[in-house]
N, C-alpha and C positions, 0 to 999 in steps of 0.2 A: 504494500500500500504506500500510495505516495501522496503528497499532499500539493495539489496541484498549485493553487495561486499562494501557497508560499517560497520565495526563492531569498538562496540564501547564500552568501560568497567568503571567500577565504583568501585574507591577502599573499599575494607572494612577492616579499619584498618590503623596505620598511621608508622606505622613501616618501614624502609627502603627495606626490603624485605616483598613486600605488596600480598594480597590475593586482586584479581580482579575477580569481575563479569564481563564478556564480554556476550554481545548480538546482536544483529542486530537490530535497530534503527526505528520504524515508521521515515514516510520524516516530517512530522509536529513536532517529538524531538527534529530535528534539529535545530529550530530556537532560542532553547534556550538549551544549553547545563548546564545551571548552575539551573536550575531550579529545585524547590524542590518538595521533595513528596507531591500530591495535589490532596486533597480527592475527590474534581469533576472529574478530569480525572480519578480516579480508576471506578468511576459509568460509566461513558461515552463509554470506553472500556475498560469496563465487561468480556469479551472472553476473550481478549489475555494481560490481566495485571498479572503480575508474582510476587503475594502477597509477599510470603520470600523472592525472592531475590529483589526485594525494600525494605524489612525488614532489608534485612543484610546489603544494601548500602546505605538505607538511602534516597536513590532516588526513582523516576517511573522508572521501567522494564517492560516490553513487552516484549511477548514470551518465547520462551528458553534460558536458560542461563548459561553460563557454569563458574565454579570457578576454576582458575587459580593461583598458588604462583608464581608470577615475581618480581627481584629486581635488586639491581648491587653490585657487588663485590664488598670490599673494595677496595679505592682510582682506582678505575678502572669504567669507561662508560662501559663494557660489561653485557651485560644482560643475566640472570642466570634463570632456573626457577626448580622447586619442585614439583615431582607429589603432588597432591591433592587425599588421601585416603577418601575414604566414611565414616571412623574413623572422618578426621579432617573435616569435613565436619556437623557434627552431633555435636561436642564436638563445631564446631561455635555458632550452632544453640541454645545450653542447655547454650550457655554463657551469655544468655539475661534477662536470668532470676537470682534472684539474689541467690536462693538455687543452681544453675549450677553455678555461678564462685564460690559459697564454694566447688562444688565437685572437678570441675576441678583443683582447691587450691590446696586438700585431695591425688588428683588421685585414689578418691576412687568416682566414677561415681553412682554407683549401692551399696554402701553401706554406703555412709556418708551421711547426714543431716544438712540444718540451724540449727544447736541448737536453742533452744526455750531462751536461757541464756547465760548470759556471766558473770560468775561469778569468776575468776581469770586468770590474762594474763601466770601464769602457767599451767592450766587447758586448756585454749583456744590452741585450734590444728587450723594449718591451716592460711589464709589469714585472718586478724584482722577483725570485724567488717567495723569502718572506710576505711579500704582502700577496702574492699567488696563493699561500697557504693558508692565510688569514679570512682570504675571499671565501678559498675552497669551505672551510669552516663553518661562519656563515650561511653559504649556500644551502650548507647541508644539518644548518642547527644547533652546530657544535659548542663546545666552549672555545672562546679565543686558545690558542696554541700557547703552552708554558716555553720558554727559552731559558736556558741553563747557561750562562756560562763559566766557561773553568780557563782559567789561566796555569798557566806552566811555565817556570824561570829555561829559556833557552841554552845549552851548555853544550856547544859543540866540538867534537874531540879535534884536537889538531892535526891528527894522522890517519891513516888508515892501518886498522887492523892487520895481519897476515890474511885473514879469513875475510878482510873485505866488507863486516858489516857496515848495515847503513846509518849515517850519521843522522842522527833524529834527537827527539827534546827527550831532558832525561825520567826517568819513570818517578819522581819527583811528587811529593804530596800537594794539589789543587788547590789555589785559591778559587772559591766558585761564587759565583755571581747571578741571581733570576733578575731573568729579563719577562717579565711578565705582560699580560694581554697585548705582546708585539710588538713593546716598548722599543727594546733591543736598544735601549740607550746605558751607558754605562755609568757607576756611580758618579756625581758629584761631576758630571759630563766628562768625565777624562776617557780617553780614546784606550789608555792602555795602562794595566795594574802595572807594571814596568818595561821598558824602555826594551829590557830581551826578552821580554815574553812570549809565548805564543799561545793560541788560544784554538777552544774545541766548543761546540755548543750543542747542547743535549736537549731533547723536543721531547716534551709529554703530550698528547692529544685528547682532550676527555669528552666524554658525553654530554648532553645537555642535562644531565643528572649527574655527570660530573663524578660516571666510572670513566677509570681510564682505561682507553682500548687503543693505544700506539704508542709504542717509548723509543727515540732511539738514541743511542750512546753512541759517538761517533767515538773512531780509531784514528781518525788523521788530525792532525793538526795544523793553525794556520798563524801566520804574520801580524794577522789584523783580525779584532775579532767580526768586521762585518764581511769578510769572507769565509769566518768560519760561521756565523748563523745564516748568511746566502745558501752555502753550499751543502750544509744539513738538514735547512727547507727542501732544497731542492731535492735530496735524498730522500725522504719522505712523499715529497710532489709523485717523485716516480715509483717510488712503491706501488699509491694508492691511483698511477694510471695505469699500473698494472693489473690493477685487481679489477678497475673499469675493464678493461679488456678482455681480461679470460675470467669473468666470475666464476666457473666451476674449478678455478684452482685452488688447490688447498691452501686451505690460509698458512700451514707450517710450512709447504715448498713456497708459500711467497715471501714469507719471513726469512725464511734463510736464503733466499735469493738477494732479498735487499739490504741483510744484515740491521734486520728491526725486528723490534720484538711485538707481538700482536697477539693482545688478549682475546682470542677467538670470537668465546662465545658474547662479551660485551660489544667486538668487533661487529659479527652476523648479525645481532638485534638492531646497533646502529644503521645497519645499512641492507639490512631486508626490504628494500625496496628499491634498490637498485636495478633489478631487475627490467624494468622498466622501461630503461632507458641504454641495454646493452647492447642492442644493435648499432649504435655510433662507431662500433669496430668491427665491424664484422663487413667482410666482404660482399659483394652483390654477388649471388650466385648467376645470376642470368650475363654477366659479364662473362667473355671469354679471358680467361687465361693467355697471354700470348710472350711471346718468344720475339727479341731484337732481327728486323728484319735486316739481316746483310743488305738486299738487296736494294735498299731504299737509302741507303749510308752512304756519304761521299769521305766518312773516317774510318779505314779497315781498323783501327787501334782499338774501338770503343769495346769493351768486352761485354757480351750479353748479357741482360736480366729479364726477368718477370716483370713483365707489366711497363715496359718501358720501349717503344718502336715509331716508324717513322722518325727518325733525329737529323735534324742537318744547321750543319752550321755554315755560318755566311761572312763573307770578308776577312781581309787581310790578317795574320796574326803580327799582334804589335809587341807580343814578346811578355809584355806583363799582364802575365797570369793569376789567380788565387793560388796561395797552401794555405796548409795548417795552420790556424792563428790568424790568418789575414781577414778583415774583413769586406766580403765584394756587395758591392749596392748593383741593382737593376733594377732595369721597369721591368713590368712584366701585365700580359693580359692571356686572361684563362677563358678558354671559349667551353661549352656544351656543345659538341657533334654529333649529328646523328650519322650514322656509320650508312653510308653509298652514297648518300644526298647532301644534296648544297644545302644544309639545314646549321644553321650552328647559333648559339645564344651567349652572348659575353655575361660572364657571373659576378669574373672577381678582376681588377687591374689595381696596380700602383705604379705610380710613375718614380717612387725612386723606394726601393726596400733593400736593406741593409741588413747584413747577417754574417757570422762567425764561420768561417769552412772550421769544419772538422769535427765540430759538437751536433750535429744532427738539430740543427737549428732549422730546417726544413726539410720538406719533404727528400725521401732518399734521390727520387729520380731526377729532382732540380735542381739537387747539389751536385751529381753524378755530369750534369751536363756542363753547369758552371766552373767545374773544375777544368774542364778541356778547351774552354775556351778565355780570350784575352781581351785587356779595354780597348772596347770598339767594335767587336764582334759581333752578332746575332745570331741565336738558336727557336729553332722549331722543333717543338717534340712533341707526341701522345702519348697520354698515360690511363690504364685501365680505372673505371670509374672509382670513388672513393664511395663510403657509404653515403647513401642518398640524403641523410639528415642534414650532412655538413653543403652539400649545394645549394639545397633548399635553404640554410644560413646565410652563404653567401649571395645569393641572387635576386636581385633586385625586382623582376618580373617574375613571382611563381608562377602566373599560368604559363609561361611558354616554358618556363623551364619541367611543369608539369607534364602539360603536352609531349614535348619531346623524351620526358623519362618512360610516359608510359606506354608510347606508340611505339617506339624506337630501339634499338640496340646502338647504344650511341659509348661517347669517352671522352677526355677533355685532352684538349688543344693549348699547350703553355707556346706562346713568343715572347720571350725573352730579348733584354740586351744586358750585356756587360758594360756599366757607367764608369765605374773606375773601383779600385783595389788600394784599399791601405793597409800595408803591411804589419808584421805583427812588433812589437813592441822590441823587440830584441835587434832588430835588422833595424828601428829605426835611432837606435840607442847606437849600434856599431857606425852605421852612415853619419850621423853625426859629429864623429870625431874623426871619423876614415877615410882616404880617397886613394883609392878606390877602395869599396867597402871593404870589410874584415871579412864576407862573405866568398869575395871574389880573388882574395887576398890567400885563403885557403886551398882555394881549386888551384890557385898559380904556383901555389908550393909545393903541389901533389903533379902538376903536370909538370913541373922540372924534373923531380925525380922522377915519372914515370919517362921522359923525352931521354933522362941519363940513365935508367935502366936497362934500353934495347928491349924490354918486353915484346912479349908477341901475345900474351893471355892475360885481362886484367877481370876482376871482380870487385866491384863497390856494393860493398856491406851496407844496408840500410841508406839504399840511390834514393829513396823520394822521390824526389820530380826530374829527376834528372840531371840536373845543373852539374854533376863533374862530367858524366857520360857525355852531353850536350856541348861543353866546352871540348874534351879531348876531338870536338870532331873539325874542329875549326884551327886544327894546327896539325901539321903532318908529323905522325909517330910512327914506330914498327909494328903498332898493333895491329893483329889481327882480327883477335876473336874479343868481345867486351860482354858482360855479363853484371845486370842488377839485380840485388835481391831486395826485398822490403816488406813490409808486414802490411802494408795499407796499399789494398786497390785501386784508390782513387787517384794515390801519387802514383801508384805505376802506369797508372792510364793516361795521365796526365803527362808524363817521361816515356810513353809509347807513343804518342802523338806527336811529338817531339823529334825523335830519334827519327822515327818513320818517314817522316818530310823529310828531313833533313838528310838521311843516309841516302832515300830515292835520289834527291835532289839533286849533291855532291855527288853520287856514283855516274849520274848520267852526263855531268859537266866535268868531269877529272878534276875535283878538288880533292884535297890534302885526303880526305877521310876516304876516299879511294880506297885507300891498302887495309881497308874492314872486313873482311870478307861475311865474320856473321855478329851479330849480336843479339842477346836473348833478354828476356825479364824474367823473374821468377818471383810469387807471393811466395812468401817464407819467414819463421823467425831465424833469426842469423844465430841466436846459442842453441838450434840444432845443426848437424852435419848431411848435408848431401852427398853423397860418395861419388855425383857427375862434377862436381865442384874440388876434385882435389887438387894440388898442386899447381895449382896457377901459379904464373910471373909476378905479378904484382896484386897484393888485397888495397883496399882503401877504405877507411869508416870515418868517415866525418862529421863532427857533431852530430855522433849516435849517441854513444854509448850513456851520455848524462837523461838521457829520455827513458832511460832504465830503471829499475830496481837497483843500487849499487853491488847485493849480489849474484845480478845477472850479468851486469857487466862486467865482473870477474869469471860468470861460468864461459861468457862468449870470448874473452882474451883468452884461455882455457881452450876452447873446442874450438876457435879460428889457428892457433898455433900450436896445435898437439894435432889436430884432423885435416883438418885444409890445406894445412901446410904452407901457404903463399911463398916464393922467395923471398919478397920484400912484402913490408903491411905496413901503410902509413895510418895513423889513429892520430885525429885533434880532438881535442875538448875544450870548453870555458874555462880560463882560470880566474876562481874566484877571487881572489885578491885584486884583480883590476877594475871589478865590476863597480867600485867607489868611485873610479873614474868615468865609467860609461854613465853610471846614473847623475852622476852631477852635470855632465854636459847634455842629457838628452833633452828635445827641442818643445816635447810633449810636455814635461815634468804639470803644467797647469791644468793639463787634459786626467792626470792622476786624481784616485781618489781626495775629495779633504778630510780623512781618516788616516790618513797617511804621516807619520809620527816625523821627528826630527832627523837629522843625520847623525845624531847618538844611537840610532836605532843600527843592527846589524844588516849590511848589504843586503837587498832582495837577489832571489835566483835572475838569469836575464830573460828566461821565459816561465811561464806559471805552468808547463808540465817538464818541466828541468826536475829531473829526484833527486838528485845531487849536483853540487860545480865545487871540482875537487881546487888546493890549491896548490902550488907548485912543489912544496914537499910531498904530500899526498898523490897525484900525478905518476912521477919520479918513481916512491916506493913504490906504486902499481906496476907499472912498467916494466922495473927492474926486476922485482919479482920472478915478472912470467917468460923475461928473455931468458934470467938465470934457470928458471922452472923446465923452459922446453928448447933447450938448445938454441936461444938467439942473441946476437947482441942487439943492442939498444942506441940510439942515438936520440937526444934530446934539442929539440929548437920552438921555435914558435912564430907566430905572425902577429902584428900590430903591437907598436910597444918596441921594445927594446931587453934584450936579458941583462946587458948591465944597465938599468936604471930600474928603480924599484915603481910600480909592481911587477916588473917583467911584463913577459908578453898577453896579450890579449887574451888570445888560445895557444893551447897547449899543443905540441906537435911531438909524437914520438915516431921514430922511423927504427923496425926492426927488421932484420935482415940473418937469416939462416943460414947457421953454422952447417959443417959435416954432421948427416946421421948418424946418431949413436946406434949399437944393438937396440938397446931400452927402447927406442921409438918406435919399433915394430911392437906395439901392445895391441891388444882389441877392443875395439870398437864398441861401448856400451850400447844396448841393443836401443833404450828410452834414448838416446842423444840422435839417435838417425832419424832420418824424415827426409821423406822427397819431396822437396819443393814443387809447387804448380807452376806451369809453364800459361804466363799469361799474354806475351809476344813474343815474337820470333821474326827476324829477318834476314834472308839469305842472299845476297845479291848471285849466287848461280841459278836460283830459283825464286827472282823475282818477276 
């Protein structure tokens, strides 16, 4: 029984000019109008319970229901009300989860992403972590988020170990500090309990009853402590978009997935109604599946994926590309296609969007493109449709984008341009004080000894994008054969697009790089061993190994000269002690946070995924070690700077060079160190 001319609404939202649910009332509602969502009356009446919009209010609803904007003018009792588009409607719905308020942040619905990372409040676009989590909360009824934090006195050892461990803050008893209802301001406003400190920030998340159902105690620790409550929001952020995602996963494999602890059953009761609204991830099944079409590519380098065809990029390359760390701005306009026909509906464009390569700051397949291309280029791509809720967010016209969803087997159309790239904080720190940069400075020291070597086989340990392979090609060497390894696809693709112009180019004009005959890529970690990989002429790693773990990058000095065997290995890294000088000159310093402490404070790393920047004692005993360890000598130099003036050189340079084999180095091959690398390009000039 319903009561018909009574109707009755539920706010969602607490704004003055409010979005109402109105519905018509079962007569047993009545008797408690305050009454909260209650999961036996959802089982009881089964038929006419109206799962979202008790999602969106918060409430029990029955039946139909309609959303409403009513509010009152300023200083005025007249009531006002706002059509309600099928746009605002859908852009309510994607706000509950906590990747939908970064889109709606963005206003990029259909092309931004949670980043995976938060690695500089420069870097970071969009609504902060913290207050992303705040919202989330809110949203969904919560209590404001607790913030914890703990200070740690900094104590970092001068040397390295024999074993190599990593230099970190010491295990030291916490000064701790709450940061309550999202304050996250520190006592008495001081930026920092002391000057070496470093800081970690711990999140409780309670109920609206104020059990708590999410803790998490971070492991890492940070500089400043608004990077460390950023980056433990955001750790939580993606917890709880994981759990939007796959709701039938266990809540104990999602806890120890994110390393957070989640009080189950207070967790399920809070969010037994999520349900609701979990198709936002889930795939269109009437969408085909599809496979990069070769055939439509004018870049043989681009290596295939799921859901990503038709690509072609346009104009000249001007050399300056995105990496890791860099930020590349574009415009960009998103069409709806309908698949044979001239049919297509523009949803989403920005004329200038801005974003981080490397943190999954958007969508995969428009970061995948962005990467291959330079400032001034244009690309065209398709990509298999995203769930249907998030278009209908984005687009301005539901009917036609209705229309064509439900007639149609359609997909979306990105054109893109690359505006320009600003590089990452460390390159602009070196350029500052360098000419030619500290970057380029590098490769030059690596292609002398490679030009004084007479090599014929070289392998560059963690190539990236290219830039030494790229350089060797523009200067006549003995090489023959050249070979990248790297752990990230993106750079390889980015350093095959590269190479592959460039080798085609030069072989058909007789320049220097001529005498190439092949060169290959391979994804791979470099502290495992490939056994196609042994005995090459010369190894090369250049500003790798500090992107490490510090004791990975003893296992890789380890299993690059005990297994690979190189003749020669040139290895550079940062040294820390000059980094007082990069950061005083750099040109940004005003573009830095203003949480950023004094110069009493100890040197920041020169990039923020740097795990260690050893300094030139430390260096040294590494080195030395592994030459004495596996039959090398060692030769010590450096670039930028000077070894006699203090702090020495910029980066560190070690050149090791192989002695006569001992017996002893015939040993075997631990079976866990081997791996075959993937072969991601290949180029032959006998079979081109």
């Amino acid at each position: 029984m319903f009561t018909a001319s009574t109707l009755f609404y539920r706010t969602v939202g607490k704004a003055s000019s409010e979005m109402r649910l109105y519905f018509s009332a079962p007569e047993w509602y009545l008797v408690d109008l305050l009454s909260d969502l209650n999961v036996e009356e959802v089982t009881s009446e089964e038929g006419s319970f109206n799962a979202r919009a008790s999602y969106f209010s918060g409430h029990a609803i029955y039946g139909n229901a309609i959303l409403a904007s009513i509010g009152y003018t300023w200083r005025s009792m007249d009531l006002f009300h706002e059509d309600v588009s099928l746009q605002s409607y859908y852009r309510l719905l994607i706000s509950k989860i906590p990747s939908g308020v970064y889109k709606l942040s963005r206003e990029a619905i259909l092309t931004a992403e949670l980043p995976m990372a938060f690695t500089t409040r420069t870097n970071w676009k969009g609504s902060f972590p913290r207050d992303l989590l705040c919202s989330f909360c809110r949203q969904h009824r919560l209590s404001e988020p607790v913030f914890s934090m703990l200070s740690t006195p900094l104590k970092q050892s001068s040397e390295v170990s024999g074993s190599c461990k990593r230099l970190k803050v010491a295990e030291s008893s916490a000064e701790e500090t709450e940061y309550r209802n999202g304050a996250g301001v520190a006592p008495h406003g001081n930026e920092s309990v002391g000057s070496g400190d470093t800081f970690m920030c711990e999140i409780k998340i309670f109920s609206k009853l104020q059990d708590l159902i999410i803790e998490y105690s971070p492991k890492d620790s940070y500089r400043k402590h608004g990077d460390a409550l950023q980056n433990s929001s955001l750790r939580v952020l993606l917890c709880l978009n994981t759990y939007f995602k796959e709701l039938d996963m266990p809540l104990e494999k999602l806890a120890s997935a994110a390393d957070i602890h989640i009080y189950p059953d207070k967790f399920a009761k809070t969010f037994t109604s999520c349900p609701s609204i979990h198709n936002l991830h889930q795939r269109n099944e009437t969408q085909r599946e599809r496979l990069l079409d070769s055939n439509s590519i004018n870049q043989p380098y681009i290596m295939p994926g799921h859901g990503l065809y038709s690509f072609k990029i346009e104009g000249p390359d001007s050399g300056s590309s995105p990496s890791n760390g860099s930020l590349a701005c574009i415009n960009y306009v998103a069409f709806l296609v309908a698949e044979g026909e001239h049919m297509k509906e523009r949803v989403e464009s920005n004329d200038e969007f801005e974003f981080e390569i490397g943190v999954g700051a958007v969508i995969p397949h428009l970061e995948a493109v962005v990467t291959q291309m330079s400032v001034g280029q244009s690309a065209c791509f398709n990509v298999d449709l995203p769930p249907q809720e998030l278009i209908l967010a984005a687009a301005g016209d539901p009917v036609k984008t209705i229309s064509l969803l439900s007639s149609k087997v359609c997909f979306l159309e990105y054109s893109i341009a690359l505006l320009r790239v600003t590089e990452p904080l460390e390159d602009r720190m070196e350029q500052a004080l360098f000419s030619p940069p500290l970057s380029k400075q590098r490769v030059g020291f690596a292609l002398q000894h490679i030009k004084d070597s007479s090599a014929a086989t070289l392998i560059d340990f963690g190539c990236g994008s290219g830039s030494l392979l790229d350089s060797l090609l523009d200067f006549p060497t003995s090489l023959e054969k050249i070979v990248g390894v790297d752990i990230s696809k993106k750079s390889l693709s980015r350093a095959a697009k590269i190479l592959h112009s460039k080798l085609s180019r030069n072989s058909d004009a007789g320049e220097p790089s001529v005498g190439i005959k092949s060169a290959i890529l391979y994804e791979g970690s470099i502290t495992f061993f490939d056994p196609r990989l042994y005995g090459f002429d010369i190894g090369t790693c250049l500003e790798v190994i500090e992107h490490m773990e510090e004791d990975q990058a003893c296992l890789f000095g380890d299993v690059v000269l005990s297994y690979f065997c190189p003749k020669v290995l040139i290895v550079s890294t940062p040294n820390y002690e000059y980094n007082v000088i990069l950061q005083r000159s750099n040109p940004s310093n005003q573009e830095e946070d203003p949480d950023e402490t004094s110069q009493s404070q100890a040197c920041r790393f020169r990039n923020h995924d740097h795990k260690f920047e050893w300094t030139r004692k430390q260096f040294n005993h590494w080195a030395s070690n592994l030459a004495r360890k596996h039959n090398y000598s060692v030769e010590f130099s450096g670039v930028g700077g000077s070894a006699d003036v203090e702090p020495g050189f910029a980066s560190h340079m070690a050149v090791f060079r192989r002695g006569i084999p001992l017996e002893t180095d015939n040993h075997p091959i631990p079976e866990d160190l081997i791996r075959q690398y993937e072969v991601v390009w290949e180029w032959d000039r006998s079979n081109r």
